[in-house]
C-alpha positions in Angstrom: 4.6 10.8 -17.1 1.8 11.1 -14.3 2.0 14.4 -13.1 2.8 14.0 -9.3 0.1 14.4 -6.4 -0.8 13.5 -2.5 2.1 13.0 -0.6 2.0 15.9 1.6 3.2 14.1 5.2 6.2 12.4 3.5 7.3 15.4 1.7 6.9 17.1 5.1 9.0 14.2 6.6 12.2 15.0 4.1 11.9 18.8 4.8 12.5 18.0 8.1 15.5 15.9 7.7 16.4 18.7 5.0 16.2 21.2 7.8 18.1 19.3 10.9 21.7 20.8 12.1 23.0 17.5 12.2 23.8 14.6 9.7 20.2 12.3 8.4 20.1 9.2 8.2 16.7 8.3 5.9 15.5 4.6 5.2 12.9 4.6 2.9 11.0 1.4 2.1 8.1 -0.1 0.4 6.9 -2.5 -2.0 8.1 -2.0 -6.1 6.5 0.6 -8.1 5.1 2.4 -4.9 7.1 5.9 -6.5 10.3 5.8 -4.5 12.4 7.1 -6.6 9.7 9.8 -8.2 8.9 11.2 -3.8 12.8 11.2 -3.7 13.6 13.1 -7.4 10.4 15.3 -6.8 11.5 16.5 -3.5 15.1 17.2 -4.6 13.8 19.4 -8.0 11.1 20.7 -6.3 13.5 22.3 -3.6 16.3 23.1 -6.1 18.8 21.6 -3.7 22.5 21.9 -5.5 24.6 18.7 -5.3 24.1 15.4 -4.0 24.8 11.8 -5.0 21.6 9.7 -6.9 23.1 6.3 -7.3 21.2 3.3 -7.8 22.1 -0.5 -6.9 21.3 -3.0 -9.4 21.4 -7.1 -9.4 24.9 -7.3 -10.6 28.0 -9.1 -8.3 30.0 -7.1 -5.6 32.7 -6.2 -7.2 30.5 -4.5 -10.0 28.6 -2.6 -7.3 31.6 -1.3 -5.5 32.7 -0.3 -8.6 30.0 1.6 -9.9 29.5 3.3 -7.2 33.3 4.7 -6.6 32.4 6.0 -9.9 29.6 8.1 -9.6 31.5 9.2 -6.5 34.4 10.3 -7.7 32.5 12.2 -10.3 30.1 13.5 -7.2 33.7 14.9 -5.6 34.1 18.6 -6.9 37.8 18.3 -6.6 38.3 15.8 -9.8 37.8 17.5 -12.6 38.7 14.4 -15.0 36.6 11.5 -15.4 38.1 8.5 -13.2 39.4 5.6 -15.1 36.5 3.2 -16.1 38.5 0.4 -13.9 38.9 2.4 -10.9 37.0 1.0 -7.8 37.4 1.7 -3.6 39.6 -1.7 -2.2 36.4 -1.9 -0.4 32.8 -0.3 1.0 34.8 1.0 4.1 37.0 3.0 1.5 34.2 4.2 -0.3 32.1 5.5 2.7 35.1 7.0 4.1 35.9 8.8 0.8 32.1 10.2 0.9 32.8 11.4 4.2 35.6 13.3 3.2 33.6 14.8 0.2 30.3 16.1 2.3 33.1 17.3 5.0 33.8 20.4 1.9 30.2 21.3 1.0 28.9 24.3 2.8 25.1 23.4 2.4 23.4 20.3 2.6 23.7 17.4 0.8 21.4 14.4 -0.5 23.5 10.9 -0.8 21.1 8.6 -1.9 21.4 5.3 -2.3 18.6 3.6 -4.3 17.7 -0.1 -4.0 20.4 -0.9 -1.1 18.5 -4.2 -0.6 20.3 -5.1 -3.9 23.4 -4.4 -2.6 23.3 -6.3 1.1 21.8 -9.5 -0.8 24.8 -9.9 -2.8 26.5 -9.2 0.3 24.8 -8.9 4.3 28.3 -8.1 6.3 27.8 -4.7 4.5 25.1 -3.4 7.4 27.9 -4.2 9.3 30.2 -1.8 7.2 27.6 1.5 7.0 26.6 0.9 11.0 30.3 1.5 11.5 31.2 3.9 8.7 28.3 5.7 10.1 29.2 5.8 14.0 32.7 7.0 13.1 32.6 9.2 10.1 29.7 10.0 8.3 27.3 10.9 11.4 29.7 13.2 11.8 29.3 15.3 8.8 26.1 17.9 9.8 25.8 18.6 5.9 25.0 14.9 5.0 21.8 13.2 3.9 22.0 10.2 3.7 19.4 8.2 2.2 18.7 4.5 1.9 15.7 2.9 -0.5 14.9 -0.9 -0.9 11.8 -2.6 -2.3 12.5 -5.9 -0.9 10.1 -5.3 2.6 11.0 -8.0 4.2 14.6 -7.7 4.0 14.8 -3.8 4.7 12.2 -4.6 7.6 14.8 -8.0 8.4 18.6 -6.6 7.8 18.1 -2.8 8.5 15.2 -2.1 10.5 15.0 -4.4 13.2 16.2 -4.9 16.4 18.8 -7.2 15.6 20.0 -5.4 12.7 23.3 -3.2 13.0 21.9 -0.1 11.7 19.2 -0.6 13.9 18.5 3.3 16.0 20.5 4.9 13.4 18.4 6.3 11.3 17.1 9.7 11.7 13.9 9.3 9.7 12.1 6.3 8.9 9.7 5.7 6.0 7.2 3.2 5.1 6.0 4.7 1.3 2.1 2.9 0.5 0.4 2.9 -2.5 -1.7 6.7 -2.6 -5.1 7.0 -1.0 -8.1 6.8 -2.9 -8.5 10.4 -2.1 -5.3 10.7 -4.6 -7.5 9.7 -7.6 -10.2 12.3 -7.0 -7.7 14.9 -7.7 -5.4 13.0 -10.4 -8.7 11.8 -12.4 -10.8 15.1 -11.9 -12.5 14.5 -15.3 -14.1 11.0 -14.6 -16.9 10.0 -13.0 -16.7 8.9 -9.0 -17.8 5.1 -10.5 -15.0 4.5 -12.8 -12.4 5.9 -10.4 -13.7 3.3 -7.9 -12.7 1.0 -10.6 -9.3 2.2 -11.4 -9.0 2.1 -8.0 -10.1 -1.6 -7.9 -7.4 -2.7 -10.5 -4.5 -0.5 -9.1 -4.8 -0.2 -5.3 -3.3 3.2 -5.9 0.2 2.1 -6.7 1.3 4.9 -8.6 3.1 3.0 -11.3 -0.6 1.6 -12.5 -2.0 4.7 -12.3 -0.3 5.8 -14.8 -1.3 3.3 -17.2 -4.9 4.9 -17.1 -3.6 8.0 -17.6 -2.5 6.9 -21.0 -6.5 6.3 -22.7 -9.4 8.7 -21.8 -11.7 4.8 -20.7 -11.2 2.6 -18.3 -11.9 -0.2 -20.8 -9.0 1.0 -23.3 -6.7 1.3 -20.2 -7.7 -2.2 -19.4 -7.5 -3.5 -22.9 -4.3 -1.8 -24.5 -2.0 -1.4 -21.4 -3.7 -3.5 -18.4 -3.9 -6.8 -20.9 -1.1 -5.8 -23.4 2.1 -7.7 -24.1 5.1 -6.5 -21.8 2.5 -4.4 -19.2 4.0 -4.4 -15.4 0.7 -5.3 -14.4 0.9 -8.9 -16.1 4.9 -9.3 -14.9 5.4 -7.7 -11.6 3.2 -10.1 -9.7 6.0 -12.8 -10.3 8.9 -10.4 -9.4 7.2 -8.9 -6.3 7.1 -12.4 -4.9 10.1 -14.0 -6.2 12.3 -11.5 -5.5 11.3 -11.9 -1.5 10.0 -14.9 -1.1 11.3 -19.1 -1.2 9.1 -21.7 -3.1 7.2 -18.4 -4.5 5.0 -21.3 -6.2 3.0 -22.1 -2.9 2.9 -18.6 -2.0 0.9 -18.1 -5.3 -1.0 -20.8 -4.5 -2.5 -19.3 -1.4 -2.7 -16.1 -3.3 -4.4 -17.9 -6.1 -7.1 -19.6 -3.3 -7.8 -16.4 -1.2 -8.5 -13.9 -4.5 -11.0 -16.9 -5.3 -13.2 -16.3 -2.3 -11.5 -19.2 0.1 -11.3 -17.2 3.4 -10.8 -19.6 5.9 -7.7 -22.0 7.0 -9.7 -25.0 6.6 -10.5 -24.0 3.4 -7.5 -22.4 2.2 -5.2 -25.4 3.1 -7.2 -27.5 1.4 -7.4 -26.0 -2.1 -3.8 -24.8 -1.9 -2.9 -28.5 -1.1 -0.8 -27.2 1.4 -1.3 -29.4 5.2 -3.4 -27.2 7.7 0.0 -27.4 10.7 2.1 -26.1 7.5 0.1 -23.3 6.2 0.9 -20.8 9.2 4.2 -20.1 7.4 2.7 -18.9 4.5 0.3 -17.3 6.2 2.5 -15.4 8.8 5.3 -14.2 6.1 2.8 -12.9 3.2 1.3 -11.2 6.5 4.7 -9.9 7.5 4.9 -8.4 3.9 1.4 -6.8 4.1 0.4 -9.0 1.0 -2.6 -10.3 2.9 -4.2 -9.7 7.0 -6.3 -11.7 9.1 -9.6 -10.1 10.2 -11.8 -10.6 12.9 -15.2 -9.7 13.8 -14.8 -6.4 15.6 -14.8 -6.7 18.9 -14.3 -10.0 19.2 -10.9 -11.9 20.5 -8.2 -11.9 18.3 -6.9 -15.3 17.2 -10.6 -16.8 17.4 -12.0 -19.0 15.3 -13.8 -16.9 12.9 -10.8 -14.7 11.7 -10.5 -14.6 7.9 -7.8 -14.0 5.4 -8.3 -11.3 2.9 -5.9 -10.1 0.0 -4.6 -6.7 1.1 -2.9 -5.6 -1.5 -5.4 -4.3 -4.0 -3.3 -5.1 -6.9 -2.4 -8.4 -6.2 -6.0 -9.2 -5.2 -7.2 -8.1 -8.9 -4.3 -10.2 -10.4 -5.0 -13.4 -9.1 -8.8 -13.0 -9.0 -9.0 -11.8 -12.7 -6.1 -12.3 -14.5 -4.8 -15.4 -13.4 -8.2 -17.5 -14.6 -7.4 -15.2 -17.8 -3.7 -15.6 -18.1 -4.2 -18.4 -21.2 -6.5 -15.9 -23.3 -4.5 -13.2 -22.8 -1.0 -14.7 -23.5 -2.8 -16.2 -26.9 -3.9 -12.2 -28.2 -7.7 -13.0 -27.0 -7.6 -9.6 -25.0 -11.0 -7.9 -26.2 -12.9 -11.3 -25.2 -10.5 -11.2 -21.7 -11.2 -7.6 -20.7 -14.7 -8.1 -21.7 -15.0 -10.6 -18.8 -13.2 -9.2 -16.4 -15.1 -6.4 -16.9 -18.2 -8.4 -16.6 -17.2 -9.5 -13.4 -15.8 -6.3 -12.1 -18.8 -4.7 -10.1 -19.8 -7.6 -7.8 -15.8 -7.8 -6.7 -16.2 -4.1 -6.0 -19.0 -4.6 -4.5 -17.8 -7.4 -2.0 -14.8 -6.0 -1.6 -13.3 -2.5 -2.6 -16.6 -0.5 -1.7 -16.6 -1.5 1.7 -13.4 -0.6 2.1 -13.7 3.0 1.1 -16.9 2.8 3.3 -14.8 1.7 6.4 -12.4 4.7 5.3 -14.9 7.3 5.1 -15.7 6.4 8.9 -11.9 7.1 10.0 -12.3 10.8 7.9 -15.6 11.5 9.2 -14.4 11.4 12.7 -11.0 13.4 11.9 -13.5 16.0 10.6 -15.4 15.6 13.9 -18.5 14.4 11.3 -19.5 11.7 13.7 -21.3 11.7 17.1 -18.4 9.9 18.7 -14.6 9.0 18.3 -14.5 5.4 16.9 -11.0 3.6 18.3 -11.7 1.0 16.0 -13.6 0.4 12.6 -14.5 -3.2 10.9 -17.4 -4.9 10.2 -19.1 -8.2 11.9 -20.2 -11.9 11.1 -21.4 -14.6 13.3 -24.3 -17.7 13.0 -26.8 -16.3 15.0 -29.1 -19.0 16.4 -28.7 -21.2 12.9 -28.6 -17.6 11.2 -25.7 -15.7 9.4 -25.1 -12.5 10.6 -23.1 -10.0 8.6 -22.2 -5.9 8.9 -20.4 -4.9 6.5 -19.4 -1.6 8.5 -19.1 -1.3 12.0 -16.9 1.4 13.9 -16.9 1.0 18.1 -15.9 3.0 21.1 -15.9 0.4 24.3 -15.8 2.9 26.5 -18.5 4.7 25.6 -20.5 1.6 24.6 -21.0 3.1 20.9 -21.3 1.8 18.0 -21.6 3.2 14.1 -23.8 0.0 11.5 -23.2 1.0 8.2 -24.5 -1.0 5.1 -22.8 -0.8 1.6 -24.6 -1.1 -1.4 -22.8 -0.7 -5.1 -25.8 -2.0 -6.9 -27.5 0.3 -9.7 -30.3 2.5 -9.2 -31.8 4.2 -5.4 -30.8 2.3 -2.4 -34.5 1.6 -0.9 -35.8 2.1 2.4 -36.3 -1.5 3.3 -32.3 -2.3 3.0 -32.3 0.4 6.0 -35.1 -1.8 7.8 -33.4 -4.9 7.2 -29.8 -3.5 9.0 -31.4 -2.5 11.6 -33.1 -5.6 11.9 -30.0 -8.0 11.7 -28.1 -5.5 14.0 -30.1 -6.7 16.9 -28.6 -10.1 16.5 -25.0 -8.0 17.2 -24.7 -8.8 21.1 -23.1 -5.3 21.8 -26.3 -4.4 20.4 -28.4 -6.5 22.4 -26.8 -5.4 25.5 -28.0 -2.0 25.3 -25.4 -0.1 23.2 -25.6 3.6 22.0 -26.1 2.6 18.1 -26.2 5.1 14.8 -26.7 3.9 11.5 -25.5 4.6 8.0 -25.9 3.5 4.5 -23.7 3.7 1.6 -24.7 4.0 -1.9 -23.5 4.2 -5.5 -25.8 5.9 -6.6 -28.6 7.5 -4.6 -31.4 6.5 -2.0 -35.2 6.6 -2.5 -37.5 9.5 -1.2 -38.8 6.3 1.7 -35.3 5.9 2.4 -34.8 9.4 2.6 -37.9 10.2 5.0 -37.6 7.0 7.0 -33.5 7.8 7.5 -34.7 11.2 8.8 -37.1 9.2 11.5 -34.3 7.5 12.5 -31.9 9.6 12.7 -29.7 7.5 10.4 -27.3 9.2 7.5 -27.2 8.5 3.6 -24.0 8.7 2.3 -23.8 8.1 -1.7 -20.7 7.8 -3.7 -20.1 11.2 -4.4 -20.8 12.3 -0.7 -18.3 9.5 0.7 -15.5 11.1 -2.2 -15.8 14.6 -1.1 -15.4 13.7 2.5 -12.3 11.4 1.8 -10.7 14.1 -0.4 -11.2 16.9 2.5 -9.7 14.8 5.4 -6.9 14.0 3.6 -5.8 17.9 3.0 
């Protein structure tokens, strides 16, 4: 198993609700394989906290579920020392919460009640909010030696049924956590022994999602990883796209579609509508619910008006965007054993995507840790980058960080190509930065170029002239790795 690392501010956040006088209510959410269940079970061994309930809801009916889980409660309750019969079950959730009440009302120190993968439970029945908003007002908030903790992977229903306003445990819970996939910094610790370029590309394949990680933890390349347990029959990476989006999601066959489109390079409504073969007054509902489930976002030149014409939709979800850019065009090849000739494709293919699309990223990333560090010359209160036609011209910055009220700006340029960065690549951003009207208007401007590799001794010496930094791969990794301590 992957040893565990990162997750500093949620471990702090279940300290806290470790150390409050009064009864917790946790809701922890986030998408499948995003490690849960390992924060949760690391947390309670790493504190050797005695007792507590682990239970875990599954797909079965109700009546299994209530069952199962008067169980594992009755052998949670100290005062039973037999095993209860295997047909004993609550009359009903009300019974069963009531019961737990009763048994955290006896313990003398704190105790963790969690209940994994309740979005399992409320789709097979949605009254049951209903039930824990009112077991909780009357008897369980009531108990200052409970935790109670609730997990679901289905976003959109934990966001829907338990989060929201309308919802009826809505302003009950005492902490509330959103778990993402790990940082990139993550992977400069957990893969200390490779070099910066190949954890860029695990990276690329994984988004961080701790689940894939651990697949390249398994083989010492990144091409065995990608070949034996990426590629392989029965790997999560070639059967949870499916789940993720049919477990949340109706007519998940359209959804895939726009998945399929965007991965491909289609950016633009127009466009996407019309190679989905979805109609363009239609497509907003796929659109607005993959947005709602931060499978994909809209972005927009920076500082330009939101909702304008030249906002573009991009593939958030790292994983997903490798899956339907890579393995879905592969998907016949690989189901038929071809995997060597599939991996050696994808492979093939792998540095431009990084290039176009990972890289910058982790460029635009570096910018928010340089200015926690206090590494820049001003406090950026938002970071993008920038496209426009420009007098018949394209215009494109790949990183761009702005304060409006000072009138500054950051102009960065990433470049994942082999071999030194050159000093003309420096000339040529400055020179299509002036087509930026911010810019033209007399803006405070710095620039900076990203590398992954190095820069040459003109870039270097013309850089200095200018005042503008260098940052190369490893550079960009050791500042990421130091903000996030």
């Amino acid at each position: 198993m992957m040893r565990f690392v990162d997750r500093k501010r949620e471990l702090q956040a279940l300290s806290l609700v470790r150390q409050t006088p009064e009864a917790g209510l946790l809701i922890l959410f986030g998408r499948r394989r995003v490690g849960k269940t390992r924060l949760l079970t690391h947390f309670l061994e790493s504190q050797a906290i005695p007792g507590g309930l682990y239970w875990t809801a599954t797909t079965h009916g109700a009546a299994f579920q209530l069952r199962d889980f008067s169980q594992s409660l009755l052998r949670y309750d100290p005062r039973f020392t037999m095993l209860p019969a295997s047909d004993f079950s609550f009359p009903d959730w009300d019974a069963a919460l009531g019961h737990l009440a009763d048994v955290v009302a006896q313990a003398t120190e704190p105790q963790f009640i969690v209940l994994d993968e309740f979005t399992h439970l409320i789709r097979n029945d949605a009254a049951l909010t209903s039930v824990f908003q009112k077991s909780w007002d009357h008897h369980l908030s009531r108990q200052p030696n409970l935790r109670l903790v609730l997990t679901g992977s289905l976003v959109g229903m934990m966001e829907r049924d338990v989060i929201s306003y309308q919802a009826p445990l809505y302003g009950r819970a005492t902490a509330l956590l959103r778990l993402r996939p790990l940082p990139y910094a993550a992977l400069i610790e957990l893969f200390a022994g490779r070099t910066p370029v190949e954890r860029v590309a695990i990276y690329a394949v994984t988004g961080g999602v701790p689940a894939y990680l651990d697949l390249f933890t398994r083989a010492n390349s990144f091409m065995a990883t990608l070949h034996d347990h990426c590629l392989g029959p029965g790997s999560i990476m070639l059967t949870d796209p499916a789940l993720i989006l049919h477990e949340q999601l109706k007519e998940p066959q359209t959804f895939e579609s726009v998945l399929s489109v965007i991965a491909s390079g289609y950016h633009r409504w127009g466009d996407i509508a019309r190679m989905a073969g979805v109609p363009e007054n239609s497509l907003g509902h796929y659109l607005n619910l993959l947005q709602e489930l931060e499978l994909i976002e809209r972005r927009d030149p920076i500082l330009s008006r939101p909702g304008g014409r030249r906002g573009l939709y991009h593939i958030r979800d790292h994983f997903l965007r490798f899956y339907y850019r890579f393995i879905v065009p592969h998907i016949s090849a690989i189901e038929r054993g071809y995997l060597t000739a599939a991996a050696d494709r994808i492979h093939g293919d792998l540095r431009a995507f990084i290039g176009t699309h990972v890289f910058e990223e982790l460029c635009r990333e570096w910018v928010w840790a340089a200015a926690a560090l206090g590494d820049l010359e001003f406090q950026p209160e938002i970071v993008g980058s920038y496209w426009r036609r420009h007098r018949g011209e394209g215009v494109q910055l790949d990183v761009v960080a702005a304060n409006r009220r000072e009138k500054r700006l950051l102009i960065g340029e990433a470049k994942w190509g082999r071999g030194a960065v050159s000093r003309r690549v420096l000339s040529d951003l400055v020179e299509r930065s002036q087509r930026m009207s911010q810019v033209a208007e007399g803006w405070s401007v710095e620039y900076v170029l990203f590398a992954r590799e190095d820069f040459s001794k003109a870039a270097h010496a013309a850089a200095g002239d200018m005042g503008a930094r260098l940052v190369a791969l490893p550079e960009m990794e050791q500042k990421l790795a130091t903000a996030s301590l």
